[in-house]
Wavefront OBJ file of the C-alpha trace (Angstrom):
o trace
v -14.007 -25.871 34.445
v -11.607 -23.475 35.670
v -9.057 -22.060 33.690
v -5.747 -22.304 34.602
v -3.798 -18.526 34.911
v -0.091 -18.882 33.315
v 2.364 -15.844 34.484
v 4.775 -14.719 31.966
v 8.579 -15.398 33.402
v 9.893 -12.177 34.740
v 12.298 -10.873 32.535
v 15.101 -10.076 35.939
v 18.492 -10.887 33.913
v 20.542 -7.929 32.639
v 22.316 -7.514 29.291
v 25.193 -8.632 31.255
v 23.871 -11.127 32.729
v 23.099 -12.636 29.418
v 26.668 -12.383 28.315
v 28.215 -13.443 31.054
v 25.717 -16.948 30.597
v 26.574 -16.624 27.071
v 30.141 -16.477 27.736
v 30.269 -18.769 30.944
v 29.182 -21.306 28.227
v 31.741 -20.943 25.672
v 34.626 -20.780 27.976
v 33.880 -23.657 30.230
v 35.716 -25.958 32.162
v 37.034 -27.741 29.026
v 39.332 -24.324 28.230
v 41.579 -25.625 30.995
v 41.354 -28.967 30.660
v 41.443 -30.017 27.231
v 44.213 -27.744 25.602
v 46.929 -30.534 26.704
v 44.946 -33.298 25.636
v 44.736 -32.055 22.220
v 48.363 -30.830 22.091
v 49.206 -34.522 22.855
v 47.113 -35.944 19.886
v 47.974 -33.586 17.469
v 52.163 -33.341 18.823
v 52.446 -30.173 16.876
v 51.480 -27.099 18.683
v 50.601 -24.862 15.397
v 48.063 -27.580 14.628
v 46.975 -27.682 17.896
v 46.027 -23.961 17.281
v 44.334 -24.485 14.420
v 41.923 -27.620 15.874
v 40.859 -24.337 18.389
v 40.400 -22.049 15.303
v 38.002 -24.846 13.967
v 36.487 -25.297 17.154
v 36.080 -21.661 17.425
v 34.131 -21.338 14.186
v 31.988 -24.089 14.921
v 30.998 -22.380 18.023
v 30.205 -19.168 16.026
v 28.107 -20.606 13.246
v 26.422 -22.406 15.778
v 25.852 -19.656 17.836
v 24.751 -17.979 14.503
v 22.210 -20.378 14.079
v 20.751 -20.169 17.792
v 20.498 -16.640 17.152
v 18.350 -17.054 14.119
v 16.253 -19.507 15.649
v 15.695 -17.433 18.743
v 14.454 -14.693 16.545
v 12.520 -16.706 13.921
v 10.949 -18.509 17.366
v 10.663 -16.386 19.927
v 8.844 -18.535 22.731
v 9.702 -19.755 25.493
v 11.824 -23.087 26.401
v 14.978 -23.055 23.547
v 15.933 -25.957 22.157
v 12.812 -27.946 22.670
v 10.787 -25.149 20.623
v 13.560 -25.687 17.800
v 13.026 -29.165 17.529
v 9.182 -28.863 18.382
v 8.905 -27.224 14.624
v 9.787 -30.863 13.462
v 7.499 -32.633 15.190
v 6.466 -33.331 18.515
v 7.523 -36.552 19.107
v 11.317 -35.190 18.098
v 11.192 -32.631 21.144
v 9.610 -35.363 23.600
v 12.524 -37.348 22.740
v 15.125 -34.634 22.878
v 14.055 -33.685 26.288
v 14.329 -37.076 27.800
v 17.788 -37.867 25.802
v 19.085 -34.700 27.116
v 18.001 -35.351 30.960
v 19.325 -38.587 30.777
v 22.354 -38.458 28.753
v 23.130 -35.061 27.008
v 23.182 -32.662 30.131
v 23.823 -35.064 32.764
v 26.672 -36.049 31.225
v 28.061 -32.683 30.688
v 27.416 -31.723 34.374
v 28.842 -34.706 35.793
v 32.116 -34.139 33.458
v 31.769 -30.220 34.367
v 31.989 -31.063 38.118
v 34.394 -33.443 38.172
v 37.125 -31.126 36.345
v 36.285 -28.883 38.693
v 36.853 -30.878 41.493
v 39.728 -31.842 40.420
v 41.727 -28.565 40.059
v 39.866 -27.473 43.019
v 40.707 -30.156 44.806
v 44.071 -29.968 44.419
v 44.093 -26.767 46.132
v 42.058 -28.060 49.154
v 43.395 -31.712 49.350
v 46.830 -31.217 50.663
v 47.522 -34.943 50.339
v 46.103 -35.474 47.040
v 48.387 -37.475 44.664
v 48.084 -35.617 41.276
v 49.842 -38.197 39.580
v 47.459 -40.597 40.008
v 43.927 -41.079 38.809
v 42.479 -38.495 40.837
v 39.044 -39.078 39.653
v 38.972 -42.293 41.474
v 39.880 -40.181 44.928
v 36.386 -40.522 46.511
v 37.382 -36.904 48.451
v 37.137 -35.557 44.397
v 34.021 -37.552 43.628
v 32.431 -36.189 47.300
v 33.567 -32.408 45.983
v 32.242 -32.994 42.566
v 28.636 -33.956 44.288
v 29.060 -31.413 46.457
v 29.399 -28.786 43.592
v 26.122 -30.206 41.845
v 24.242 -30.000 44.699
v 25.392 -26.401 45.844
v 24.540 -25.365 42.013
v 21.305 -26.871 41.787
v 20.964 -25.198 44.999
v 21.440 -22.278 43.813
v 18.995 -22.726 40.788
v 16.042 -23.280 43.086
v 16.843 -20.109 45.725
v 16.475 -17.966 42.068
v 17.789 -16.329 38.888
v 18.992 -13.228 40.781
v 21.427 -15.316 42.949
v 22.793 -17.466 39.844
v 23.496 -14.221 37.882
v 25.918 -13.007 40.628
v 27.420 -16.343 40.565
v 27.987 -16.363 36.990
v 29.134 -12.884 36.632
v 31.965 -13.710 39.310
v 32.639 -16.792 37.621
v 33.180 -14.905 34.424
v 35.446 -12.733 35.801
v 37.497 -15.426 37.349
v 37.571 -17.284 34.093
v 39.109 -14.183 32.055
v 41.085 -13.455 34.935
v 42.758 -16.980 34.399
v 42.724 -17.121 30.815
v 44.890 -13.855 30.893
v 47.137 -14.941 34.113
v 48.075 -18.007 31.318
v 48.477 -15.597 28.326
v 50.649 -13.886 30.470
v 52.666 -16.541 31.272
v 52.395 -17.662 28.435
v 54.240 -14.176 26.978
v 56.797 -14.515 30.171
v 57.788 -18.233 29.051
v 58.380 -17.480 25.284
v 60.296 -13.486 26.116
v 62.646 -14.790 29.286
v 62.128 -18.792 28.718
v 60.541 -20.015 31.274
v 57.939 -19.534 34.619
v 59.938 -21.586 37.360
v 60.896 -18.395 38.763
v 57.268 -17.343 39.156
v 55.216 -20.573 40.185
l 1 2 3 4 5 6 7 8 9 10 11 12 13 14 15 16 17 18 19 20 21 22 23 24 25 26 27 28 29 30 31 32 33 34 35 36 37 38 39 40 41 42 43 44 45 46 47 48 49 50 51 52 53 54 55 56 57 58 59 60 61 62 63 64 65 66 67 68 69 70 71 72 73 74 75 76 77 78 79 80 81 82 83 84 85 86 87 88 89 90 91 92 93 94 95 96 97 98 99 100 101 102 103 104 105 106 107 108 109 110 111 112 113 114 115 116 117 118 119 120 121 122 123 124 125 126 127 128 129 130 131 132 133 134 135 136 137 138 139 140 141 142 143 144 145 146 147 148 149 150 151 152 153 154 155 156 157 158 159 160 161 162 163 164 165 166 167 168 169 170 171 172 173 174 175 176 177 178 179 180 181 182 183 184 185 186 187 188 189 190 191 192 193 194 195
């Protein structure tokens, strides 16, 4: 019998790099898409705050807790060496529910937002008061931005790292553009004069 060799992953990613993943996770796609949804359920914009206060704290205990694990369990593979400790037969399932459901569903939703505020920069004819989703130039972007990403997965971690640093900059770049407008709308009462 010949033993198989395993190579420890090469450790290429920055401290940086980290952040910005860590970050490119937290502020996702759903920073710009869900703060009017909420503000319509809610109707009040002080509790509309305080759902992302709650959401925010959430995020930090539960980053808390990742953090713990990580240390406590320092191997390889995340989440399914968590739920591994359990049992087996809990990570076996977790890693099938997640490729079917869990993260396919969140990349599918992930791609389509972005299509559609992309799109609506690159579709000059695109009827934004409609259903866009239904658009089948969106749905054609949307696969198109899986594909390029998983793409970009397989040419290597080097190349995803520069993606994800520029797409962290972009993202606080916008999040500041709407504080900023943000500031302009509530000081002189409005942005007409600057869209």
């Amino acid at each position: 019998d010949e033993t198989q060799k395993t190579s420890p992953l090469i450790r290429s990613l920055t401290a940086f790099d980290g952040v910005a993943v860590i970050v490119g996770m937290i502020i996702g796609t759903g920073i710009f898409a869900s703060p009017g949804v909420i503000l319509g359920q809610v109707q009040q914009v002080g509790v509309a705050l305080a759902v992302w206060v709650i959401g925010g704290l959430l995020a930090i205990i539960g980053g808390l807790c990742f953090a713990e694990l990580g240390t406590a369990l320092p191997s390889t593979g995340g989440e399914y060496v968590y739920v591994a400790e359990l049992h087996p037969i809990f990570s076996f399932s977790f890693m099938w529910t997640s490729f079917f459901c869990i993260k396919s569903g969140a990349v599918a939703i992930v791609s389509l937002i972005f299509a559609r505020y992309f799109g609506s920069i690159l579709i000059s004819d695109l009827d934004i008061n409609t259903n866009v989703d239904s658009d089948y130039r969106i749905k054609l972007l949307a696969i198109t931005a899986i594909i390029g990403c998983s793409s970009l997965n397989i040419i290597g971690v080097e190349w995803v790292a520069k993606v994800q640093r520029a797409f962290l900059v972009s993202k606080i770049a916008a999040i500041a553009f709407v504080m900023l407008m943000g500031l302009y709308s509530v000081t002189f009462g409005g942005t007409w004069p600057i869209a």
